[in-house]
C-alpha positions in Angstrom: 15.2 5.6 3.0 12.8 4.1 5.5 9.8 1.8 4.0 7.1 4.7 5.0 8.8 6.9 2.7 9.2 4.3 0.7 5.6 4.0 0.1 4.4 7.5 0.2 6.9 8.5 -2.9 5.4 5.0 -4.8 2.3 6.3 -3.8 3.1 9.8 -5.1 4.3 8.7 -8.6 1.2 6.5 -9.0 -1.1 9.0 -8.1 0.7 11.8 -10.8 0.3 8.9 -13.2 -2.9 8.3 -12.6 -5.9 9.1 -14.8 -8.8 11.6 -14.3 -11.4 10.3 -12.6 -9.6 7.8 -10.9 -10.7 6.8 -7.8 -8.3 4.5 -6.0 -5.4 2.6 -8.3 -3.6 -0.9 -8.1 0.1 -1.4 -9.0 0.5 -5.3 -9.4 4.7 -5.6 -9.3 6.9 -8.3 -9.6 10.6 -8.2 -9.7 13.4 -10.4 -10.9 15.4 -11.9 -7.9 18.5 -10.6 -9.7 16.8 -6.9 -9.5 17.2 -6.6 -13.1 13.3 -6.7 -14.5 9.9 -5.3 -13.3 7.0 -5.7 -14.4 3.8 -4.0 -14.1 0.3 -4.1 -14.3 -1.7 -0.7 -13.1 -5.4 -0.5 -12.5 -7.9 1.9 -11.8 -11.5 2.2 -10.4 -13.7 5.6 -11.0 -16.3 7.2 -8.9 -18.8 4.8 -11.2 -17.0 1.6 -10.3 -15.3 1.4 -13.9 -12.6 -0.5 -13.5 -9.2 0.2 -16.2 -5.6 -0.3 -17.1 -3.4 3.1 -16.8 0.5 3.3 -17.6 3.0 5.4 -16.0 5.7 7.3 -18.3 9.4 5.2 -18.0 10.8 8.0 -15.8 8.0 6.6 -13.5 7.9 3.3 -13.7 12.0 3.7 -13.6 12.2 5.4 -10.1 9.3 2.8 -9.2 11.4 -0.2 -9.7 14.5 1.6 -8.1 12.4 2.2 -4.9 11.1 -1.3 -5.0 14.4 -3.4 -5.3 15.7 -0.4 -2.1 12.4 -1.5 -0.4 13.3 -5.3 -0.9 16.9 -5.1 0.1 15.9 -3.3 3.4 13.4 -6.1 4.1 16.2 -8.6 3.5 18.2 -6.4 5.9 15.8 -6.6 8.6 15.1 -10.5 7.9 11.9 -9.8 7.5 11.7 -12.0 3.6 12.6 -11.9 0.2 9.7 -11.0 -1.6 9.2 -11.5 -5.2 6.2 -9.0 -5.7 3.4 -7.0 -4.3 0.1 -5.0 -4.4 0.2 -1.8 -3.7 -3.2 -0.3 -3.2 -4.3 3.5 -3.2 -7.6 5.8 -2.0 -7.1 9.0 -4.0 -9.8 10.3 -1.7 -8.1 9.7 1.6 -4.4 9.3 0.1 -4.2 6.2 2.4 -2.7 3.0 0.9 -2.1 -0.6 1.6 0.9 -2.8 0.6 0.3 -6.4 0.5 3.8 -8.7 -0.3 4.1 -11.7 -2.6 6.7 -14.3 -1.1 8.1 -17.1 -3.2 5.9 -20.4 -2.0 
């Protein structure tokens, strides 16, 4: 899979996962470097600037991780880093999203 579909299918799980009202979400992932352990921590804003925690069902997070280590390994393919983590940021409004990566330092 390439890393834009990828991202739209992450995207796509968060948004079904996400509560009503929300108006953009925040997935906060690490990953072991052995693949075997994710972790999450899923935030929303509202319309009113409320900010709260939201949790996707296992079969989510699941298929999340899956993409996530498939997203790492093609990175590693293409030499472009071994990331530990990252941000991924989504507007519910405009379905647009932004993916920022967490390198070991």
């Amino acid at each position: 899979m390439r890393e834009s579909d990828i991202c739209k299918r992450v995207g796509q799980l968060l948004f079904n996962c996400s509560p009503e009202g929300a108006y953009s979400l925040i997935m906060d992932a690490e990953i072991s470097e052995d693949n075997d352990a994710t972790t999450f921590r899923n935030t929303f804003v509202n319309s009113k600037g409320d900010i709260g925690w939201f949790r996707c069902d296992p079969n989510a997070n699941h298929e999340i991780s899956t993409l996530l280590v498939e997203l790492r390994e093609l990175f590693v393919k293409e030499q472009r880093g071994f990331w530990l983590g990252l941000v991924f940021k989504l507007d519910l409004n405009s379905s647009k999203f932004d993916v920022e990566f967490k390198y070991k330092e």
